[in-house]
N, CA, C and O atoms as a CHARMM CRD file, in Angstrom:
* protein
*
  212
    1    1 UNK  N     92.09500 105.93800 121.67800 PROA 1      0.00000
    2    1 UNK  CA    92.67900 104.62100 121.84400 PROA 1      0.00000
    3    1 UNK  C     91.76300 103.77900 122.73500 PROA 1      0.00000
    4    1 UNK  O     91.46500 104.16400 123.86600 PROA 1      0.00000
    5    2 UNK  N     91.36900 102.75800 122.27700 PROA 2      0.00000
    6    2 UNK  CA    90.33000 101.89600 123.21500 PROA 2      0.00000
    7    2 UNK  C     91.54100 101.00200 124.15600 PROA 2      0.00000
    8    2 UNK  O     91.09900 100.52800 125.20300 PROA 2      0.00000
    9    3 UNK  N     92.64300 100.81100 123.93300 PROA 3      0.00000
   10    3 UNK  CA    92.83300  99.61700 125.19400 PROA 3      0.00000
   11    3 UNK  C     94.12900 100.91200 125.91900 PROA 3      0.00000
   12    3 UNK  O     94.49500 101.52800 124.91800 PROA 3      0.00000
   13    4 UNK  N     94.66400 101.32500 126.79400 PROA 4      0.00000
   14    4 UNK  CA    95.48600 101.95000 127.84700 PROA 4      0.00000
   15    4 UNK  C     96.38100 101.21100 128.12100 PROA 4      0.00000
   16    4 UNK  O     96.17500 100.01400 128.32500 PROA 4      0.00000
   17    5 UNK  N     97.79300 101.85800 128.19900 PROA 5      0.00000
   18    5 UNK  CA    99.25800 101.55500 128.33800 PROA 5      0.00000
   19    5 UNK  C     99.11500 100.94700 129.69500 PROA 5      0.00000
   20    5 UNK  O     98.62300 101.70800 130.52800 PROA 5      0.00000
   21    6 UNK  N     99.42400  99.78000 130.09700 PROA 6      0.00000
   22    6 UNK  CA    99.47300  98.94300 130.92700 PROA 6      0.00000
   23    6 UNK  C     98.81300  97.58100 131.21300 PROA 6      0.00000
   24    6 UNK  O     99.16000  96.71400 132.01400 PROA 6      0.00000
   25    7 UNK  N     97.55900  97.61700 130.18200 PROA 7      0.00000
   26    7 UNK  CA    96.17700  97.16500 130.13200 PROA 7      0.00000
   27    7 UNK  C     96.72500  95.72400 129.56400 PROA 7      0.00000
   28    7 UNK  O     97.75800  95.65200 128.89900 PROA 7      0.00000
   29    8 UNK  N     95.99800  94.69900 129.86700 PROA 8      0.00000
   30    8 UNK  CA    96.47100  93.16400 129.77700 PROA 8      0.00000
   31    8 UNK  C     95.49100  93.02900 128.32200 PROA 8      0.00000
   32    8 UNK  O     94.49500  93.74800 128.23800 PROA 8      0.00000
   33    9 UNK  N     95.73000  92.36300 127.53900 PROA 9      0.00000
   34    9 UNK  CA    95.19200  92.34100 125.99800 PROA 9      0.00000
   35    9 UNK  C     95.39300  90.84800 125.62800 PROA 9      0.00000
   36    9 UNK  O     96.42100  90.25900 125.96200 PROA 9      0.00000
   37   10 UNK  N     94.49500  90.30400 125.00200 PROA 10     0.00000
   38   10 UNK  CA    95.10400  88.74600 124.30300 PROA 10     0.00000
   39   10 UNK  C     95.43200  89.08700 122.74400 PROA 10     0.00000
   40   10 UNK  O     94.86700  89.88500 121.99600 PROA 10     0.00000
   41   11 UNK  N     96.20400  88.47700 122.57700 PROA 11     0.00000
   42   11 UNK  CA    96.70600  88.64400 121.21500 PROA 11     0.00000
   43   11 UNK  C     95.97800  88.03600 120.09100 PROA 11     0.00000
   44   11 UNK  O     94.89100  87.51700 120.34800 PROA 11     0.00000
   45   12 UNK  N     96.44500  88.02100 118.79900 PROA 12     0.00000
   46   12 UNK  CA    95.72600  87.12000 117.78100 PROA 12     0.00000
   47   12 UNK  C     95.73400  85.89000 117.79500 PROA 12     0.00000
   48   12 UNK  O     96.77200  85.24100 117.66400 PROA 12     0.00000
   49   13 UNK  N     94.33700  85.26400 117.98900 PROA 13     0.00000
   50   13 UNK  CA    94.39600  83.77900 118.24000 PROA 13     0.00000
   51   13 UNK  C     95.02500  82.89300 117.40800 PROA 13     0.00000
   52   13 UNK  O     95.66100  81.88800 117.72700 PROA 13     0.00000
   53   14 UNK  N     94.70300  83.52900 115.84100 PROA 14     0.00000
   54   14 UNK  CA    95.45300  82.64300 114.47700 PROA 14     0.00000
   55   14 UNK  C     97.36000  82.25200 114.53900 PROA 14     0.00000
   56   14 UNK  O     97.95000  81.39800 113.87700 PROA 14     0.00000
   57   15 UNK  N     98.01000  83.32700 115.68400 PROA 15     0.00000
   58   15 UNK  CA    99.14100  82.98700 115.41600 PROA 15     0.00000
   59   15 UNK  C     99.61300  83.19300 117.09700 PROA 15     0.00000
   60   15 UNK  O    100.76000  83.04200 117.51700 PROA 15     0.00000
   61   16 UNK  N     98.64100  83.50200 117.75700 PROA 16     0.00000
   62   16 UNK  CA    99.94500  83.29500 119.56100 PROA 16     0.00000
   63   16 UNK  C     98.61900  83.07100 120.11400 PROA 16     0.00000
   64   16 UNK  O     97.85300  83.96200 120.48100 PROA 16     0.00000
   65   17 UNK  N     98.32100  81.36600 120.15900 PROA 17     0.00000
   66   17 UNK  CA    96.91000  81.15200 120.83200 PROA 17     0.00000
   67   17 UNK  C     97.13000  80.87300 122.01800 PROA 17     0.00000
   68   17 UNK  O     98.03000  80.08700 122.31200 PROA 17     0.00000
   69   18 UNK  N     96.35800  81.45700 122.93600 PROA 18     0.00000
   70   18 UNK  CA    96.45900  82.09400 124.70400 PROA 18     0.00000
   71   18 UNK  C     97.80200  82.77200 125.21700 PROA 18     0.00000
   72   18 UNK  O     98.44300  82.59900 126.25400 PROA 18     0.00000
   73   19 UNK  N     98.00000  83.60900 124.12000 PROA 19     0.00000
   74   19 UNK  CA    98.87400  84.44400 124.70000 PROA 19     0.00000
   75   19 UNK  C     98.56100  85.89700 125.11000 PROA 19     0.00000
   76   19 UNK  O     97.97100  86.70300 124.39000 PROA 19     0.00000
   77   20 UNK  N     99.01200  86.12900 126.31900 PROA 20     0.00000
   78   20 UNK  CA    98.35300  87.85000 126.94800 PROA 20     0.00000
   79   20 UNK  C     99.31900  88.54000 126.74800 PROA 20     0.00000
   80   20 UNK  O    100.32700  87.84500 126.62000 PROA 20     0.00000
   81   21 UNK  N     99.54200  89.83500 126.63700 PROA 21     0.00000
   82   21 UNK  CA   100.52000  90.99000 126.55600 PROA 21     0.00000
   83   21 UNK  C     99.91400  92.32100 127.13100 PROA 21     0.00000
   84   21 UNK  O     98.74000  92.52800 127.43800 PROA 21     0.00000
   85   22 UNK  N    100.96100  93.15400 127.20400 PROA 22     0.00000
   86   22 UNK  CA   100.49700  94.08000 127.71700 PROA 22     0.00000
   87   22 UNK  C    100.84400  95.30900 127.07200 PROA 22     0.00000
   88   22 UNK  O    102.03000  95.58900 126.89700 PROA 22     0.00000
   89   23 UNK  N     99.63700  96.30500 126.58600 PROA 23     0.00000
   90   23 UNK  CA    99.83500  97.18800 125.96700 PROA 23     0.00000
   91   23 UNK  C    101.04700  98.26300 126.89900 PROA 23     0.00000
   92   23 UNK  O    101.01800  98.51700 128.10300 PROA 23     0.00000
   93   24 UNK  N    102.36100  98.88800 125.53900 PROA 24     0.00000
   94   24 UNK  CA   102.96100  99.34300 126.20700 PROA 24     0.00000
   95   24 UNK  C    103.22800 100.94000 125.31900 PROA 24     0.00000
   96   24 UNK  O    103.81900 101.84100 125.91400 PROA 24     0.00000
   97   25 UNK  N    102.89000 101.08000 124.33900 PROA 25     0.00000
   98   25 UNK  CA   102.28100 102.34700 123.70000 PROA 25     0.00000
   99   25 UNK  C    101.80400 102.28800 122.39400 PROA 25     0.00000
  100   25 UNK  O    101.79800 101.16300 121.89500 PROA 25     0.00000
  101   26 UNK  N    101.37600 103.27100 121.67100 PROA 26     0.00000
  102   26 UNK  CA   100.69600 103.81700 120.49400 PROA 26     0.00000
  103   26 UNK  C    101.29900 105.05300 119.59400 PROA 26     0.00000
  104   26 UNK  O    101.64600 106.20400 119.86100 PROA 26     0.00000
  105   27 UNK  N    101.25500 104.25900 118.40200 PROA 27     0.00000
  106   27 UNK  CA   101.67200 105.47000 117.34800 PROA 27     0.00000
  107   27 UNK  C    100.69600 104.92000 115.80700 PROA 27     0.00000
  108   27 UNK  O     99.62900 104.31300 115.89400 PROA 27     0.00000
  109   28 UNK  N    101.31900 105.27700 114.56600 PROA 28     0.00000
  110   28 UNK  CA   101.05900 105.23700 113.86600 PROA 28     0.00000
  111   28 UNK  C    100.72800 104.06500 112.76100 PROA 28     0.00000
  112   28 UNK  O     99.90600 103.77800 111.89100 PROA 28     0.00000
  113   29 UNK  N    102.04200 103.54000 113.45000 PROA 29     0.00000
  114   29 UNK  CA   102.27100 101.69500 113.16400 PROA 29     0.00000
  115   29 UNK  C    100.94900 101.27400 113.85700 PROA 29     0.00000
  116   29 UNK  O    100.13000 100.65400 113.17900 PROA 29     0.00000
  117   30 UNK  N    100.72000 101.51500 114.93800 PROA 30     0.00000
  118   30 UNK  CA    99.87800 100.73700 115.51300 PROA 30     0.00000
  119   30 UNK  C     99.96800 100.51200 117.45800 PROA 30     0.00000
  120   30 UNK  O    100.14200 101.46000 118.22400 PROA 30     0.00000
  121   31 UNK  N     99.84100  99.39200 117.79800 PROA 31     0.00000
  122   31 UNK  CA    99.74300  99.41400 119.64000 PROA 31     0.00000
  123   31 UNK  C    100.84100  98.40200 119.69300 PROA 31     0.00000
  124   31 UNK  O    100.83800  97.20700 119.39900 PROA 31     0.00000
  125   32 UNK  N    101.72900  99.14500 120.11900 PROA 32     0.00000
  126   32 UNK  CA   102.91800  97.78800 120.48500 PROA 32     0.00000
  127   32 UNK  C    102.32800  97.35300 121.75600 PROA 32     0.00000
  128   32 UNK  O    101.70400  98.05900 122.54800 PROA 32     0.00000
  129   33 UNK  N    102.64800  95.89500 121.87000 PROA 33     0.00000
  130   33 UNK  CA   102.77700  94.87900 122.82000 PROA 33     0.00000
  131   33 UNK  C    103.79300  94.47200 123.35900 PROA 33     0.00000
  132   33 UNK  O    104.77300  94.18500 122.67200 PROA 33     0.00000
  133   34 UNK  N    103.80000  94.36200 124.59300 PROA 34     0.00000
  134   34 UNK  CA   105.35900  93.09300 125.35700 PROA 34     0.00000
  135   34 UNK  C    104.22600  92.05600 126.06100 PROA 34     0.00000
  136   34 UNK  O    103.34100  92.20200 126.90300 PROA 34     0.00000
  137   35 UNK  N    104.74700  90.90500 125.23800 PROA 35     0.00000
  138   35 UNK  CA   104.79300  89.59900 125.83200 PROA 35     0.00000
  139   35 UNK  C    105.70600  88.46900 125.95200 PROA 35     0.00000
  140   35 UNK  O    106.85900  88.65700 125.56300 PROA 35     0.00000
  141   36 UNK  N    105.40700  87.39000 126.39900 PROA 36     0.00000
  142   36 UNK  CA   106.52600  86.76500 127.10300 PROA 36     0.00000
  143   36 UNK  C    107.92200  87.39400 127.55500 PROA 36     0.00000
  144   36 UNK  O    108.98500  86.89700 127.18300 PROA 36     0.00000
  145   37 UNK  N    107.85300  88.59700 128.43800 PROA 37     0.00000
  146   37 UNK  CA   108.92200  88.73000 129.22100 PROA 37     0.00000
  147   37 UNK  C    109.77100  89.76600 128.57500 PROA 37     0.00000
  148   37 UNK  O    110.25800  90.66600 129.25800 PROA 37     0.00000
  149   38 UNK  N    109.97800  89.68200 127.25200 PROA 38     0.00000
  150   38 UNK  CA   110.92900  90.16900 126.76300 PROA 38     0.00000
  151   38 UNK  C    110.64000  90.79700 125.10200 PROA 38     0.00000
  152   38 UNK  O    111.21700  91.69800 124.49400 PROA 38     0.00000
  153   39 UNK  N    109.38200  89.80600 124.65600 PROA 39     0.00000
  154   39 UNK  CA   109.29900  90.20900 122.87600 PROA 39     0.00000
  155   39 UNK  C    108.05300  91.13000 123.01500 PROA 39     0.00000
  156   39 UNK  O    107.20400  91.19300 123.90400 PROA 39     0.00000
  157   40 UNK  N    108.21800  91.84500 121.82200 PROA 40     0.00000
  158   40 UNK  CA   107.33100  93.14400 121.63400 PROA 40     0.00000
  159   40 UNK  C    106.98800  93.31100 120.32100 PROA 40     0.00000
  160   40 UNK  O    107.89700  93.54500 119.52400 PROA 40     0.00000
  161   41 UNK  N    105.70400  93.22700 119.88300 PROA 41     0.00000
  162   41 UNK  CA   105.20600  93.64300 118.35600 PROA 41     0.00000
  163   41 UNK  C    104.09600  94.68500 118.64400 PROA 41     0.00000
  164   41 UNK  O    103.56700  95.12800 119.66300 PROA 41     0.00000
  165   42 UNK  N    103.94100  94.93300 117.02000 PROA 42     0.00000
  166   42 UNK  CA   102.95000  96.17000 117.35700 PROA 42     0.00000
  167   42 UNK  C    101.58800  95.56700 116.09100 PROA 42     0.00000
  168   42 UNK  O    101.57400  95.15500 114.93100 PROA 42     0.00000
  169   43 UNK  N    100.72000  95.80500 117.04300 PROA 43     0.00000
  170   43 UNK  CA    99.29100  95.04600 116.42900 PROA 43     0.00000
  171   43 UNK  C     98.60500  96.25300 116.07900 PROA 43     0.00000
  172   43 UNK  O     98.97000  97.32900 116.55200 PROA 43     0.00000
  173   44 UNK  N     97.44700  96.14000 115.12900 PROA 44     0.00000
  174   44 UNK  CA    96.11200  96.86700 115.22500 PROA 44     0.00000
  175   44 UNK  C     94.99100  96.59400 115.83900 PROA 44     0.00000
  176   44 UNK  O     94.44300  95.50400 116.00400 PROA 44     0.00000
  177   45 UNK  N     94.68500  97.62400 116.16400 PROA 45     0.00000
  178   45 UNK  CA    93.10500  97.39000 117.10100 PROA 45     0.00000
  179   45 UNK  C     92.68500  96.64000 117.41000 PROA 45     0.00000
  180   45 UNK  O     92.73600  96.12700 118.52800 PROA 45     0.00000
  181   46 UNK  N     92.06300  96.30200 116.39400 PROA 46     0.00000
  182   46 UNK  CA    90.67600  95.03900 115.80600 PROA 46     0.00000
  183   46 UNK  C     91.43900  93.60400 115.97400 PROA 46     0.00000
  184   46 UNK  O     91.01100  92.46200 116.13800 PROA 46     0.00000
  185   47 UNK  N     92.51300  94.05200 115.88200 PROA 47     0.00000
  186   47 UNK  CA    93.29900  92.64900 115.99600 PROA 47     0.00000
  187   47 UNK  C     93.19300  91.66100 117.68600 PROA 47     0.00000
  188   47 UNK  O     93.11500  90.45800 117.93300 PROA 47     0.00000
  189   48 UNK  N     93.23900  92.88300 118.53800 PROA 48     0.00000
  190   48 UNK  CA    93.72600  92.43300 120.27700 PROA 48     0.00000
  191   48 UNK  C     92.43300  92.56000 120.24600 PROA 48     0.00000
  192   48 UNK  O     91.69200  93.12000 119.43800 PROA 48     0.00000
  193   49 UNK  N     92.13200  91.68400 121.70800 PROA 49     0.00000
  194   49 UNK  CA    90.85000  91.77700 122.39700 PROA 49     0.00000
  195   49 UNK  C     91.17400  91.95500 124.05600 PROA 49     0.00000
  196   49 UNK  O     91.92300  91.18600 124.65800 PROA 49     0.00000
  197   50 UNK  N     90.70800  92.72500 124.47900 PROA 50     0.00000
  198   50 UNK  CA    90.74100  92.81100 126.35000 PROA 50     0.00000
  199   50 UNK  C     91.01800  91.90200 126.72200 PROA 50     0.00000
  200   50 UNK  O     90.56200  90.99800 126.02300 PROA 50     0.00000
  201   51 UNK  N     91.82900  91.41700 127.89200 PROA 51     0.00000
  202   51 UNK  CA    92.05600  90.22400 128.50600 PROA 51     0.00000
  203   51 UNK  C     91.43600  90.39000 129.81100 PROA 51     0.00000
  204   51 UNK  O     91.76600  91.42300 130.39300 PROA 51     0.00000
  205   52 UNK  N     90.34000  89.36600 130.61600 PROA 52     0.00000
  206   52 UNK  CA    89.31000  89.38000 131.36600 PROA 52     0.00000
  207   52 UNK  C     90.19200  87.93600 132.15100 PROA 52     0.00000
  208   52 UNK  O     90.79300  86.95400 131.71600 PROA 52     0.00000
  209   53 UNK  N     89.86300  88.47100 133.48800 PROA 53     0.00000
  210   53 UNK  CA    90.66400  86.78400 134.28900 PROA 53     0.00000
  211   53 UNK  C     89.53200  86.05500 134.31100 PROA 53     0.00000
  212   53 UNK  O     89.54800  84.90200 134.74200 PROA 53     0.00000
């Protein structure tokens, strides 16, 4: 797994532009995310990029 459960990630620019989340685990589907507070999807890889302050 390249990004670690806790790890700050930006999402896909095409549909949540400047939005950060935070990886919160991994399976088969893919790397779920929680962002804004409360919502959670699950992305692929290639999709997230590291989030750098």
């Amino acid at each position: 797994m390249r990004y670690k459960i806790g790890q700050l990630v930006r999402l896909p620019e095409t549909k949540y532009v400047g939005v950060v989340g935070t990886v919160i685990a991994e399976n088969k589907v893919g790397i779920l995310v929680r962002f804004n507070g409360i919502q959670e999807l699950y992305f692929k890889e290639e999709e997230l990029k590291a989030y750098k302050k």
